[in-house]
Structures are given as C-alpha cells and as structure tokens.
C-alpha positions in Angstrom: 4.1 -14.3 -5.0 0.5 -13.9 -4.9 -1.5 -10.8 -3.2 -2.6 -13.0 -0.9 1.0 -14.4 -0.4 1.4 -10.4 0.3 -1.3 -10.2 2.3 -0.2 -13.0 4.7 3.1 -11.2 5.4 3.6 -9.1 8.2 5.7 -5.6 8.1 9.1 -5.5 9.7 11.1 -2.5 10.8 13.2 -1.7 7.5 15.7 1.0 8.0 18.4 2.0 5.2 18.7 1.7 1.8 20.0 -1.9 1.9 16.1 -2.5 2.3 15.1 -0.5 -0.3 13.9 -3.2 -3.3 15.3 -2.8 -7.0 13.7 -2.4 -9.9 13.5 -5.8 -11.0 11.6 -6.6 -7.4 9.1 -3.8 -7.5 8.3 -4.4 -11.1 7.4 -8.7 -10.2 5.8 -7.4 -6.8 3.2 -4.6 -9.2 2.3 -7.4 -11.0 0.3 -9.1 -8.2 -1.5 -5.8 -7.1 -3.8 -4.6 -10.0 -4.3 -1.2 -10.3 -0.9 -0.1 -8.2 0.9 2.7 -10.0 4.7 3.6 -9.3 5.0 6.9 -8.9 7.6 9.2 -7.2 10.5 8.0 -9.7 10.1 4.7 -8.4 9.8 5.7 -5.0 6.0 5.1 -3.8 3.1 3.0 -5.3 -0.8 4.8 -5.7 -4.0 3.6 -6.4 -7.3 5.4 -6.4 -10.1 3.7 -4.7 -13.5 4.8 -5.7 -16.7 4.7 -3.1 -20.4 5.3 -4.0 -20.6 8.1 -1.6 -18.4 9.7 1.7 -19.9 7.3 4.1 -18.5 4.3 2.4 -14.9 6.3 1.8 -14.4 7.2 4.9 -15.6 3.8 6.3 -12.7 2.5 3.6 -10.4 5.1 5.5 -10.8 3.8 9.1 -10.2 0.2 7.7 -7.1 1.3 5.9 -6.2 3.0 9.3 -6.3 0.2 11.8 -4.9 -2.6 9.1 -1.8 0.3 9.3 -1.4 0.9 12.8 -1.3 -2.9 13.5 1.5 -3.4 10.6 3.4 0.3 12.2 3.4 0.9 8.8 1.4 4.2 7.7 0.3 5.4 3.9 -0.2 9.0 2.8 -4.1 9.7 2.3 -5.8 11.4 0.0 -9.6 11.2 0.2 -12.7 12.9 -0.9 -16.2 12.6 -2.0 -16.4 9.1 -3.5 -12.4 8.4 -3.4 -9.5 7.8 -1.4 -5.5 7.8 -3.2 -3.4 5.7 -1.1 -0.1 5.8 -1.6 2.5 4.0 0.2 6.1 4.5 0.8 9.1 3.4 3.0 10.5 6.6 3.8 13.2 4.7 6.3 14.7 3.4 3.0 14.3 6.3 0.6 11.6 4.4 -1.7 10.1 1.5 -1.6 10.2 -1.9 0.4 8.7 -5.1 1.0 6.4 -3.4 3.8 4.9 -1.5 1.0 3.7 -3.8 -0.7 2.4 -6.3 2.3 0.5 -3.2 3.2 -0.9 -2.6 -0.8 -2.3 -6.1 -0.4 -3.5 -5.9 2.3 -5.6 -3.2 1.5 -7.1 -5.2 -1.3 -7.9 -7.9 1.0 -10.1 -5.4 2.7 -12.1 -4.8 -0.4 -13.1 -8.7 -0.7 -15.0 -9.0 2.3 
C-alpha cells in the first residue's frame, strides 16, 4: 500500500481493540509514511513538521484541522514557531488503527500541493 493508497482511504468509526492493528501491520503501514515515528509503546505515530516561520505553521495547522474534521478523526497538536508535532492515535482502540494512518497520509498529501 502506497501513501497515496492511504491517502485515498477514508476513516471509519473503529471502536474496540479488535481494531487495533498488530505489530506486523503498523510496521508495513510506517513504511509508506517517511518520517512517522511510533511512539507511545506502539500506541501513536509522530512526526515533526518544520515551517519557515508561524504564518506558514499555523496555515499547516488549519489544513491539518479541516482534512480532520471531515475524516471525524482528530490528532494531538503540538505547534510552535516554525513547527508543528502531530501525532495520531485511535484512542477507541487503545493504540493504533487503520484511521491513523489514512489520516498520516493524508497529511502528507497536504504538503505536495
């Protein structure tokens, strides 16, 4: 699966841990997002974006932010001068699921254009 595979995908509700992904899944999903980071013991995936300046961060932010509320899936943010740490997570699970991911590439779609 590529990230733009990903990226095509849509989130669904997931809700117990029968939807939480195993090793093995998260480890070929990581592959297609460069830069991703589990973190969490295996329970989230991070990645540090950097900006030129705060205007261009928090430009990234509001992107971030609308690709989220149309997917009902939402990321901690972390953001400051010249950076923002997303870091996604399926708390309905306990770790990490597909939804994750869909929303990691999608994020890096948003870089592209």
């Amino acid at each position: 699966m590529s990230t733009n595979t990903l990226a095509s995908q849509h989130c669904t509700p997931r809700k117990g841990k029968e939807h939480a992904l195993d090793q093995a899944k998260v480890t070929d999903l990581l592959a297609q997002l460069p830069g991703w980071q589990v973190v969490a013991d295996g329970k989230a995936i991070v990645k540090d974006f950097k900006f030129r300046d705060f205007h261009h961060t928090l430009g990234f932010i509001n992107a971030v932010g609308f690709m989220a509320n149309q997917e009902d899936h939402h990321p901690d943010l972390e953001a400051g001068y010249g950076h923002c740490q997303i870091l996604w997570s399926t708390h309905d699970v306990g770790g990490l699921s597909l939804n994750d991911f869909i929303c990691a590439a999608r994020v890096e779609t948003l870089l592209e254009h």
